[in-house]
ZAKOLZA-496116 format. One record per atom (N, C-alpha, C, O, CB): residue in three letters; x, y, z. Coordinates in nm, 3 decimals. Glycine has a CB too. Layout:
BEGIN
PT;residu;u;v;w
PT;ALA;X;Y;Z
...
//
This chain:
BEGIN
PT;residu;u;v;w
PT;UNK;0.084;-0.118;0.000
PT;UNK;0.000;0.000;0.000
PT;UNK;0.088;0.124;0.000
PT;UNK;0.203;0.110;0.042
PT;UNK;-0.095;0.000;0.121
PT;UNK;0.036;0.276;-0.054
PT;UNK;0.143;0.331;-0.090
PT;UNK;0.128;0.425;-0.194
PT;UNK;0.044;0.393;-0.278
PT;UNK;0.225;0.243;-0.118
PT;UNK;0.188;0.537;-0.212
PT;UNK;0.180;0.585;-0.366
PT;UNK;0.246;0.526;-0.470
PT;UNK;0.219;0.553;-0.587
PT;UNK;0.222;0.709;-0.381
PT;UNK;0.342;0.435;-0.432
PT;UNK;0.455;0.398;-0.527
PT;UNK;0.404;0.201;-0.528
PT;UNK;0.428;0.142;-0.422
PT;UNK;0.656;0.454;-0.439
PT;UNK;0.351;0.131;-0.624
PT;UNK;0.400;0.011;-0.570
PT;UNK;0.496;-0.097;-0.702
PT;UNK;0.466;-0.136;-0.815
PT;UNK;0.251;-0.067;-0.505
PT;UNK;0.594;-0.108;-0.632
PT;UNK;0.688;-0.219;-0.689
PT;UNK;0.668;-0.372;-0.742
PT;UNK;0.672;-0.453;-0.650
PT;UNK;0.770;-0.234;-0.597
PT;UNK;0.651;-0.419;-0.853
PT;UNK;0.691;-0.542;-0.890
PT;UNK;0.777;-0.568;-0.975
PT;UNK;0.847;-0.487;-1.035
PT;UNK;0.611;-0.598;-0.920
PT;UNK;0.775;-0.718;-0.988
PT;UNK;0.878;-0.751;-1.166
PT;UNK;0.988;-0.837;-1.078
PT;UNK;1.042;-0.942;-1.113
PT;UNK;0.984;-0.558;-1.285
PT;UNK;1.005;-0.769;-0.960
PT;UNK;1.142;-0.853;-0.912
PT;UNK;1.194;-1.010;-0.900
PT;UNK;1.112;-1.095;-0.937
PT;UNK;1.154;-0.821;-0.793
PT;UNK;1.298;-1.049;-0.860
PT;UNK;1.288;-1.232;-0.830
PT;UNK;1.450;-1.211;-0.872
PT;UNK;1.519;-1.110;-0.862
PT;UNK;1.153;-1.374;-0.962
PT;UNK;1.490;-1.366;-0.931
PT;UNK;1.601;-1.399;-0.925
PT;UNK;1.604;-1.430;-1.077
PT;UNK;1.519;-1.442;-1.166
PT;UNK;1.631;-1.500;-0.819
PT;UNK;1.730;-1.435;-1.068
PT;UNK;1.788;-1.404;-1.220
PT;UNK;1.930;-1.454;-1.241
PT;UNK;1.994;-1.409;-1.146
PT;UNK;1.793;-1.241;-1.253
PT;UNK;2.015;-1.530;-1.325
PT;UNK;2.117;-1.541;-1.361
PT;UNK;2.195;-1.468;-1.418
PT;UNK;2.166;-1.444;-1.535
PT;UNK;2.114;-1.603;-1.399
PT;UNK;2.287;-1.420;-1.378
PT;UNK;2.384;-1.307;-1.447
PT;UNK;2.386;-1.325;-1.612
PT;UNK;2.404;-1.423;-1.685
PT;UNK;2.554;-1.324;-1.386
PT;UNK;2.362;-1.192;-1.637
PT;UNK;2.316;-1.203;-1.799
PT;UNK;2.145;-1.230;-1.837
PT;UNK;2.114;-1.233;-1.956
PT;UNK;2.407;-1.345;-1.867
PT;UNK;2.061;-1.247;-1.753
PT;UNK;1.958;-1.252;-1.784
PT;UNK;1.874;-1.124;-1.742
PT;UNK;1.938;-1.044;-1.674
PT;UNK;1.923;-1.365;-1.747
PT;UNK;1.717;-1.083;-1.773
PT;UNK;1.641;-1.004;-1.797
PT;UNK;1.557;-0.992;-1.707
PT;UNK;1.539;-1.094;-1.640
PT;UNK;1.601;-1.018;-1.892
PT;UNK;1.499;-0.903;-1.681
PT;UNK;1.428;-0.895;-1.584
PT;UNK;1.330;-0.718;-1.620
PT;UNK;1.388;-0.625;-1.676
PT;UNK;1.543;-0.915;-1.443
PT;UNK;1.226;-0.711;-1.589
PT;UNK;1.102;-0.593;-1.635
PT;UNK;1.051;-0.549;-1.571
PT;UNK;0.932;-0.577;-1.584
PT;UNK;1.004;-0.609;-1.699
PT;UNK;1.079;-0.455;-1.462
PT;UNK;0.964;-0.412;-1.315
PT;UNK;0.873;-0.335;-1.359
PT;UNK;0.862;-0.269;-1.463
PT;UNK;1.024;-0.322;-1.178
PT;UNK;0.814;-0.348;-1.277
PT;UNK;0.656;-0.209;-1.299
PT;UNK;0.666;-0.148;-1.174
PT;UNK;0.713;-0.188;-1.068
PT;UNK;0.453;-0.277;-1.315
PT;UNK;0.603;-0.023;-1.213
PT;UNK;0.582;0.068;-1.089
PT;UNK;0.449;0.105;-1.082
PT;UNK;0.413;0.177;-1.176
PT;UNK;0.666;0.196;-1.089
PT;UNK;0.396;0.088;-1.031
PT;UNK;0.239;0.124;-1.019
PT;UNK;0.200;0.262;-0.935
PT;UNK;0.179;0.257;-0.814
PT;UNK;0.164;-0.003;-0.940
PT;UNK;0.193;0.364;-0.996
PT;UNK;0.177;0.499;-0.934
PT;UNK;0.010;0.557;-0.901
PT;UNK;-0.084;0.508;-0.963
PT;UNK;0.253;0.602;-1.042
PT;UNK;-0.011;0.664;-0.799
PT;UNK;-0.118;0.675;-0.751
PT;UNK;-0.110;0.898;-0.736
PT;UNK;-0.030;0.969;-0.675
PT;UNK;-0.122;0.549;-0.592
PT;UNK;-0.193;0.925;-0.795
PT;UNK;-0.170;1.085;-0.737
PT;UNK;-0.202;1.126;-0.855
PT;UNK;-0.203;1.043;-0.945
PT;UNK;-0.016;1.148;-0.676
PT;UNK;-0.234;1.258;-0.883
PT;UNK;-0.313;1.348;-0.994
PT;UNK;-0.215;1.405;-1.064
PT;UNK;-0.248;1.452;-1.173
PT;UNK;-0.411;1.465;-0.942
PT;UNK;-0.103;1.414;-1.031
PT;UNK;0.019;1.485;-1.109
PT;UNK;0.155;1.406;-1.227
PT;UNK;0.233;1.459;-1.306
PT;UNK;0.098;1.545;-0.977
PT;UNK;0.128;1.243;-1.181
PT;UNK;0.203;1.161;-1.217
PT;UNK;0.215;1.194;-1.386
PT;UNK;0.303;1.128;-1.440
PT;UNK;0.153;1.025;-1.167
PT;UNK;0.146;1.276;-1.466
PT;UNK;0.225;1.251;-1.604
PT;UNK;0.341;1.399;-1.634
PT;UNK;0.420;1.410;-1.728
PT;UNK;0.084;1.236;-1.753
PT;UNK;0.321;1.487;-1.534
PT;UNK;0.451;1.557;-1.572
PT;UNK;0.539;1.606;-1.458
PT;UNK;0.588;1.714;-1.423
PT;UNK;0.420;1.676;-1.657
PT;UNK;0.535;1.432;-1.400
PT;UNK;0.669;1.444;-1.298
PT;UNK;0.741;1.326;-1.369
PT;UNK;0.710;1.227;-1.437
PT;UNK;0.640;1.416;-1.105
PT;UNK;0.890;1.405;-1.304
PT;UNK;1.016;1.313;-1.334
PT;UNK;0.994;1.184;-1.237
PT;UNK;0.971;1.175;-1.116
PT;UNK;1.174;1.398;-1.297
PT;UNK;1.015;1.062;-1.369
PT;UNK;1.022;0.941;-1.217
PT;UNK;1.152;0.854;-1.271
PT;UNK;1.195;0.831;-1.384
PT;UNK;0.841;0.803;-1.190
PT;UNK;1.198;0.812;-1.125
PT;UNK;1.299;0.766;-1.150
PT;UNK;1.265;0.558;-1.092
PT;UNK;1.178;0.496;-1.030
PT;UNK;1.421;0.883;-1.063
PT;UNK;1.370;0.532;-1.149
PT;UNK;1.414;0.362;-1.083
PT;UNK;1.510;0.391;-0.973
PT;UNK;1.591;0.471;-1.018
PT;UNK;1.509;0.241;-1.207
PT;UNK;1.536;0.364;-0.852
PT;UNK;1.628;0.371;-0.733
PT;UNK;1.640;0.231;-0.680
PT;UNK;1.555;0.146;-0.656
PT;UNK;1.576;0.471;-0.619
PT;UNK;1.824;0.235;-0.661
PT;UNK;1.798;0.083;-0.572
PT;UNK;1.903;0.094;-0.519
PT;UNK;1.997;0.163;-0.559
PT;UNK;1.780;-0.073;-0.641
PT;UNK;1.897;-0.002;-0.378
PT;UNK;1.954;0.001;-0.273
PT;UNK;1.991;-0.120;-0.240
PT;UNK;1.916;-0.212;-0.211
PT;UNK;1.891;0.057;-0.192
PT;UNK;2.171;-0.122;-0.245
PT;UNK;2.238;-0.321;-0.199
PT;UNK;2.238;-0.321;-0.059
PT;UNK;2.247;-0.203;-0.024
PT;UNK;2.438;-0.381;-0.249
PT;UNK;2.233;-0.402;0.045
PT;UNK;2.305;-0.367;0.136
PT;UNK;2.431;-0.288;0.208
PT;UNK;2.553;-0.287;0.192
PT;UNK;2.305;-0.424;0.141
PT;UNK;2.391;-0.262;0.244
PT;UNK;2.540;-0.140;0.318
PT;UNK;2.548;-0.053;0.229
PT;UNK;2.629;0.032;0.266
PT;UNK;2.722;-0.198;0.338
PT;UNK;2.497;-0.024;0.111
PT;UNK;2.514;0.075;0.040
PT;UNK;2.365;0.179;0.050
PT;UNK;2.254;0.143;0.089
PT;UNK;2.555;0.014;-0.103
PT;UNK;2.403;0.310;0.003
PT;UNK;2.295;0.376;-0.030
PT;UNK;2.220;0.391;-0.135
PT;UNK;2.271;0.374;-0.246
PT;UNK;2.311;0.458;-0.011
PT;UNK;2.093;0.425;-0.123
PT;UNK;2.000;0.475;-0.212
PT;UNK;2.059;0.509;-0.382
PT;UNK;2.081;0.628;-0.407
PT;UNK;1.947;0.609;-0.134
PT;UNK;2.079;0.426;-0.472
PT;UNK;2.093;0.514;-0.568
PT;UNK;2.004;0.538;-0.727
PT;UNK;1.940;0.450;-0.785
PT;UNK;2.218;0.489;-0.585
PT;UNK;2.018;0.641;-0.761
PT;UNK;1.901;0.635;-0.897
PT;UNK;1.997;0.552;-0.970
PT;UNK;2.117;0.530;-0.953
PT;UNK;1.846;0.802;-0.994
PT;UNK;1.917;0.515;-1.050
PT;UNK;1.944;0.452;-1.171
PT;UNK;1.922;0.498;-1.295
PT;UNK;2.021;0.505;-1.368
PT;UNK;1.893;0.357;-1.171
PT;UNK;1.792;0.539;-1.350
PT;UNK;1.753;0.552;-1.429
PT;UNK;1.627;0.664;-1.435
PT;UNK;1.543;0.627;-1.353
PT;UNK;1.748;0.442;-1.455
PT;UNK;1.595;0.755;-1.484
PT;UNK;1.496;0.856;-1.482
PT;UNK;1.446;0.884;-1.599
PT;UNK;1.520;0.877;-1.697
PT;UNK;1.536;0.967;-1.430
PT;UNK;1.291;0.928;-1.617
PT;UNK;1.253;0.977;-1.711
PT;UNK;1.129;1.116;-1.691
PT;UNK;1.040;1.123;-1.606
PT;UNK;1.218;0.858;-1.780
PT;UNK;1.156;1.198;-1.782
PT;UNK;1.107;1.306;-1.808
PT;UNK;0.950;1.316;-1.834
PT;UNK;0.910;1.250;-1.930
PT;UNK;1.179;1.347;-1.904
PT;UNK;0.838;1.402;-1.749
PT;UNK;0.733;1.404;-1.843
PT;UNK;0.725;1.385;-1.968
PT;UNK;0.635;1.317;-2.017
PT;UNK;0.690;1.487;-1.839
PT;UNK;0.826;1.446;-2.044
PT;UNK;0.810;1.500;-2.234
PT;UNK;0.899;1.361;-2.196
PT;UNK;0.999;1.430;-2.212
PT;UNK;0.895;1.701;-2.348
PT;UNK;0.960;1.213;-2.156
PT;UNK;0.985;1.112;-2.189
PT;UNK;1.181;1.123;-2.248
PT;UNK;1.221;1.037;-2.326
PT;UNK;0.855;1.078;-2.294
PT;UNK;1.281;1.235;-2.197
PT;UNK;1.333;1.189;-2.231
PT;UNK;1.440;1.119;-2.074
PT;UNK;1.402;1.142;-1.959
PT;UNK;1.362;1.269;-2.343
PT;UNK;1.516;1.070;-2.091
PT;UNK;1.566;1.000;-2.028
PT;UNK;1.691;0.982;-2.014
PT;UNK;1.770;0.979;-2.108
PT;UNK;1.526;0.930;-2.045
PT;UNK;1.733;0.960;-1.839
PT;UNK;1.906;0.962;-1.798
PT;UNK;1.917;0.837;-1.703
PT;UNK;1.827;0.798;-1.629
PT;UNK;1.967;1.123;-1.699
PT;UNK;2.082;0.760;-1.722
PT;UNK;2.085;0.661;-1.663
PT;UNK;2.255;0.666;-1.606
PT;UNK;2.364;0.667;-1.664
PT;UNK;2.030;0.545;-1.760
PT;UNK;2.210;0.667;-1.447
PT;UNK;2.361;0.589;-1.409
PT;UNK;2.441;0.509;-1.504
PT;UNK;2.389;0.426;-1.577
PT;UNK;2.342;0.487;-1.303
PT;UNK;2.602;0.540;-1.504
PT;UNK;2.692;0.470;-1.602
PT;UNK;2.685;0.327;-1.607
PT;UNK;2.685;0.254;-1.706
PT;UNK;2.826;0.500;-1.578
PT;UNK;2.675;0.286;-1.446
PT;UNK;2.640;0.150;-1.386
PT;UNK;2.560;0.053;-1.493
PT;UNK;2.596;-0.051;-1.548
PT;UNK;2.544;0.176;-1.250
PT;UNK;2.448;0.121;-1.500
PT;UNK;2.388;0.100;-1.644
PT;UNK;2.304;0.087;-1.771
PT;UNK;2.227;0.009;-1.827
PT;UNK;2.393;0.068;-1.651
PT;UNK;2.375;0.239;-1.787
PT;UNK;2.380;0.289;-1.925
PT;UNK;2.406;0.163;-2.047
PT;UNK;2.502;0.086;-2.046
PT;UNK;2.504;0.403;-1.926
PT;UNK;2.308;0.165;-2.139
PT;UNK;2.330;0.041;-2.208
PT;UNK;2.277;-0.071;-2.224
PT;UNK;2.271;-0.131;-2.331
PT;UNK;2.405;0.008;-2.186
PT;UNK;2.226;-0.115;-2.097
PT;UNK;2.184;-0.229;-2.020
PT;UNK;2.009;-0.251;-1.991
PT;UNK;1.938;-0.351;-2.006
PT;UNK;2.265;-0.209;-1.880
PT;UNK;1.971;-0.087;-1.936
PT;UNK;1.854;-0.100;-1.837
PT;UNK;1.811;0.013;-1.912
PT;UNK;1.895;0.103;-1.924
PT;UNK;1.870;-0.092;-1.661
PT;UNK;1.640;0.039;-1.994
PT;UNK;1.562;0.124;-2.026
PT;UNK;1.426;0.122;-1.901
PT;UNK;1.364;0.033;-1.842
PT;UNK;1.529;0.091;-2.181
PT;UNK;1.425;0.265;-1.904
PT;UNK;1.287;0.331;-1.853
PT;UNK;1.227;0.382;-1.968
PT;UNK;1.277;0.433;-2.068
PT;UNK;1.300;0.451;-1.745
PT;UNK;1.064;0.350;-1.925
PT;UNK;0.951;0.391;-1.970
PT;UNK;0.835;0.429;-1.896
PT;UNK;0.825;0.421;-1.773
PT;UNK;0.923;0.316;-2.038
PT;UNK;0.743;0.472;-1.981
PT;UNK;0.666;0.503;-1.891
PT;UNK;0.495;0.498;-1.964
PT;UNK;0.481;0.510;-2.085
PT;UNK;0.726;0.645;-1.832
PT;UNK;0.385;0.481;-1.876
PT;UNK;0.293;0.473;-1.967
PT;UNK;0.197;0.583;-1.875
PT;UNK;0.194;0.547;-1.757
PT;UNK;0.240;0.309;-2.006
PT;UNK;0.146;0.661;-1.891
PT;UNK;0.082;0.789;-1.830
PT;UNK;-0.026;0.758;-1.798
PT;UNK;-0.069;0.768;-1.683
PT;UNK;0.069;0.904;-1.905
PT;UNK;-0.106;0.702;-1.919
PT;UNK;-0.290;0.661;-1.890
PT;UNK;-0.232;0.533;-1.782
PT;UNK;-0.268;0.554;-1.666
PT;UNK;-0.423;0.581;-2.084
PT;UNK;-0.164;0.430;-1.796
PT;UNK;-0.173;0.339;-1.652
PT;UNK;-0.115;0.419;-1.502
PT;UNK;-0.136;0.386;-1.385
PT;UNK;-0.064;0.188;-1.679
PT;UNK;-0.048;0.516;-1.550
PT;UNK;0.040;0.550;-1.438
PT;UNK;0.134;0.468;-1.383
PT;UNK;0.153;0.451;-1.262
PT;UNK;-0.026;0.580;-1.344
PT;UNK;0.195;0.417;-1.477
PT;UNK;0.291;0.314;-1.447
PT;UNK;0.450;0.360;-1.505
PT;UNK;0.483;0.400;-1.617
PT;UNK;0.231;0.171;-1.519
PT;UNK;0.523;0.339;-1.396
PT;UNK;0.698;0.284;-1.492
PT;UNK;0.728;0.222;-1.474
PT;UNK;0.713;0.167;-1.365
PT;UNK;0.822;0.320;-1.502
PT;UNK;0.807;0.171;-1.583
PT;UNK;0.870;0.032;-1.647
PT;UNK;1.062;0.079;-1.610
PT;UNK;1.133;0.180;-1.609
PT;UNK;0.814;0.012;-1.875
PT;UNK;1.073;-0.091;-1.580
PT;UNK;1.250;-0.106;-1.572
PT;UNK;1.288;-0.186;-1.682
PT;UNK;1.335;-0.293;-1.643
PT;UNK;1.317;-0.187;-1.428
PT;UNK;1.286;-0.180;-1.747
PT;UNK;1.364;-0.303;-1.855
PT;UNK;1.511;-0.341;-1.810
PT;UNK;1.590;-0.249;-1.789
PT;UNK;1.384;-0.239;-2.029
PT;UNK;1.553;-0.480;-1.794
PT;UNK;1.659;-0.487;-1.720
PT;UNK;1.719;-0.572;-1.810
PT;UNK;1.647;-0.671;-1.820
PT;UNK;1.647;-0.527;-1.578
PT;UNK;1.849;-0.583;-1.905
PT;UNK;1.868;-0.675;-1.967
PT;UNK;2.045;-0.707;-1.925
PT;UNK;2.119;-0.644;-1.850
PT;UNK;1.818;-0.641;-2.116
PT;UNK;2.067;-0.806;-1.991
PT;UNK;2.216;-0.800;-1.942
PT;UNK;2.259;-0.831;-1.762
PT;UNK;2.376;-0.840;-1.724
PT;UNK;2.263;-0.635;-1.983
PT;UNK;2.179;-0.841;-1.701
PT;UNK;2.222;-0.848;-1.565
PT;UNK;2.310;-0.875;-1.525
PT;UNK;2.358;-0.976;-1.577
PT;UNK;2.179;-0.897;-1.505
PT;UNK;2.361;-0.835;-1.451
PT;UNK;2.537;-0.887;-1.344
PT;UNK;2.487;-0.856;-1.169
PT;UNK;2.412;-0.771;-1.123
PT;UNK;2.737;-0.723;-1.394
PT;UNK;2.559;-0.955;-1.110
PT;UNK;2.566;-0.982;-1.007
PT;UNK;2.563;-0.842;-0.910
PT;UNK;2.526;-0.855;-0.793
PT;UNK;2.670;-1.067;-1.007
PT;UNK;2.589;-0.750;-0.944
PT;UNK;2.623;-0.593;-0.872
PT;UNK;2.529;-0.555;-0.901
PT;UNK;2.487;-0.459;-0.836
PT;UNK;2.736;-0.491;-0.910
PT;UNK;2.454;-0.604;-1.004
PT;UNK;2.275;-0.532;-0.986
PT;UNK;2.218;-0.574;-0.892
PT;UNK;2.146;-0.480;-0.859
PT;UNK;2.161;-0.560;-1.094
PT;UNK;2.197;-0.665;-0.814
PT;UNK;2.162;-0.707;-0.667
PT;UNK;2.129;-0.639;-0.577
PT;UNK;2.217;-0.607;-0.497
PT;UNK;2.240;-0.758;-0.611
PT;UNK;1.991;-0.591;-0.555
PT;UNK;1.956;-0.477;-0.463
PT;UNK;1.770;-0.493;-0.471
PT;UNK;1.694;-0.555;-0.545
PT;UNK;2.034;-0.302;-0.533
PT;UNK;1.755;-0.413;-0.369
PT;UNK;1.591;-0.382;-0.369
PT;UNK;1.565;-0.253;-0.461
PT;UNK;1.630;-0.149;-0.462
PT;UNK;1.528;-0.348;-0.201
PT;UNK;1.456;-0.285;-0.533
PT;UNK;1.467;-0.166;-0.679
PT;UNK;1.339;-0.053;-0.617
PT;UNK;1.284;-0.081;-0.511
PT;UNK;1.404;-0.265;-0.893
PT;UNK;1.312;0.033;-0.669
PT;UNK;1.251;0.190;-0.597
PT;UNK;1.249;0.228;-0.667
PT;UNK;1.346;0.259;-0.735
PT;UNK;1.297;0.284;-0.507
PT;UNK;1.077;0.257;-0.700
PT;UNK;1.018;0.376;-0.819
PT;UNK;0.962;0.516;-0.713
PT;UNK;0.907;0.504;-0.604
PT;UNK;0.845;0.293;-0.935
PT;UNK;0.989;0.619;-0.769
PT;UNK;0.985;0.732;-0.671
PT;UNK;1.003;0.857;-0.786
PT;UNK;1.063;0.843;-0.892
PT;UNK;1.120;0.722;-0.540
PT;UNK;0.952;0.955;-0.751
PT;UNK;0.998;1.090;-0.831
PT;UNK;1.131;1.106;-0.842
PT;UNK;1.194;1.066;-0.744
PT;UNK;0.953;1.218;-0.770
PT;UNK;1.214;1.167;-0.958
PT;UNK;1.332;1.197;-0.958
PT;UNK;1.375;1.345;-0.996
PT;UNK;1.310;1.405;-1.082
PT;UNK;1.384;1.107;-1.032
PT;UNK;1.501;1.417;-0.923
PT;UNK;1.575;1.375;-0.880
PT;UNK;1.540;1.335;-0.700
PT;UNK;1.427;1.336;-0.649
PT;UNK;1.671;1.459;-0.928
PT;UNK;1.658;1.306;-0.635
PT;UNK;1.668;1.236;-0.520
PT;UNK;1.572;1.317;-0.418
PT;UNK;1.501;1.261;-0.334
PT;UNK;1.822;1.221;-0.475
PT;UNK;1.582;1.482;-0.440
PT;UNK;1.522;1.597;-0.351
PT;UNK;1.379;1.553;-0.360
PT;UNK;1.304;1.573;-0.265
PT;UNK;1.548;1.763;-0.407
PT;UNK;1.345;1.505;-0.451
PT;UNK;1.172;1.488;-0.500
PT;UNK;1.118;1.372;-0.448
PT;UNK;0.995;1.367;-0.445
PT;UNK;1.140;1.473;-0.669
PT;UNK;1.176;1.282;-0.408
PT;UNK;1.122;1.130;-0.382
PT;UNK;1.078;1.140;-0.254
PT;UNK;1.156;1.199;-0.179
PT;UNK;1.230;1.004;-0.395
PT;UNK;0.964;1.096;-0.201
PT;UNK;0.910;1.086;-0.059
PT;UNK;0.794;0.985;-0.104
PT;UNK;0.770;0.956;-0.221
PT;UNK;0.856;1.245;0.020
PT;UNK;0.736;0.943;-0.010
PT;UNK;0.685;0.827;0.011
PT;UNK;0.717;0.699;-0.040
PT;UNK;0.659;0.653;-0.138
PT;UNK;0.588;0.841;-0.010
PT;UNK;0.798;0.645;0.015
PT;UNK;0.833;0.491;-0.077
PT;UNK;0.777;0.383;-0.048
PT;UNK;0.731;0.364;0.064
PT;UNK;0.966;0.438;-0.073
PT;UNK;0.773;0.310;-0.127
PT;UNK;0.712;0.216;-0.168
PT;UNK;0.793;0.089;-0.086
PT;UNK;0.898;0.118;-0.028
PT;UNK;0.708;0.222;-0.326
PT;UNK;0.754;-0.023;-0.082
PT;UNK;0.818;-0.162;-0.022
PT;UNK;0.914;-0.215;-0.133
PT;UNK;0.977;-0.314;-0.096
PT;UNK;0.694;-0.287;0.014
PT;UNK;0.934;-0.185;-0.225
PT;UNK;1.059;-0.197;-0.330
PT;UNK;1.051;-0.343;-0.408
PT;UNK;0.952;-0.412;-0.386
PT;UNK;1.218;-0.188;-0.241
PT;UNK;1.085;-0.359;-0.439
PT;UNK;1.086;-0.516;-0.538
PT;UNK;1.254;-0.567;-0.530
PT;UNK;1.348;-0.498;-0.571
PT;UNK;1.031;-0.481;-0.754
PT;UNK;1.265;-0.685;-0.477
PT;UNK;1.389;-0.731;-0.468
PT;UNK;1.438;-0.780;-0.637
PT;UNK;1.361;-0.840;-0.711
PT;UNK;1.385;-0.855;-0.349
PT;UNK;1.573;-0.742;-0.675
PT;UNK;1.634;-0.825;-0.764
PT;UNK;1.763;-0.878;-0.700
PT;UNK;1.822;-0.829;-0.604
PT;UNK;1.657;-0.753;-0.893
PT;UNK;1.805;-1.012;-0.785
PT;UNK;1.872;-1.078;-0.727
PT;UNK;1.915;-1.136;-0.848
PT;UNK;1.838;-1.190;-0.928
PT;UNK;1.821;-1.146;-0.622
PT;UNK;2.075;-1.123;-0.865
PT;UNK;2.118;-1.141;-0.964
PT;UNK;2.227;-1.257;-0.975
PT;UNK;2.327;-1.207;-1.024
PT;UNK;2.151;-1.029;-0.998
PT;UNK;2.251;-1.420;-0.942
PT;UNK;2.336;-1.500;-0.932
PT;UNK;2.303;-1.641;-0.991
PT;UNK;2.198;-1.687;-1.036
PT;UNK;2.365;-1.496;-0.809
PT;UNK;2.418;-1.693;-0.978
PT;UNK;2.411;-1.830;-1.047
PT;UNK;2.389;-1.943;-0.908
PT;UNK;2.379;-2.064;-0.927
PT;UNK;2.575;-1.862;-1.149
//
């Protein structure tokens, strides 16, 4: 329960794919920035990936290449497209407004888990 809610997550073999959804709630969601955020243990909070009302889009170097955001306005939903996976993607994933100043209320996150 929540403004933000997380799925898509599970386990995955390094090099394989993985697609979260974000399921959003609030009257403003088509021209706010939303981002993907995730968090490993002992580490902090970090974005990943963001996209723009007008849809355009920025991604941690981490990975750039790898992982597309989208977004669909009439569901109020964002998308993680996760391809390529490696083991250092391993974290609980976080859909939230972006940048970092903007994000409040979070969501219970969707675990990925990336090993053989």
């Amino acid at each position: 329960q929540g403004q933000f809610v997380e799925s898509g997550g599970g386990l995955v073999q390094p090099g394989g794919s993985l697609r979260l959804s974000c399921a959003a709630s609030g009257s403003s969601f088509s021209v706010y920035t939303m981002g993907w955020y995730r968090q490993a243990p002992g580490k902090q909070r970090e974005l990943v990936a963001s996209i723009t009302g007008g849809y355009s889009t920025n991604y941690a170097d981490s990975v750039k290449g790898r992982f597309t955001i989208s977004r669909d306005n009439a569901k109020k939903t964002v998308y993680l497209q996760m391809n390529t996976l490696k083991p250092e993607d391993t974290a609980v994933y976080y859909c939230n407004r972006a940048p970092a100043p903007f994000a409040v209320g979070w969501g219970q996150g969707t675990q990925v888990t990336v090993s053989s």
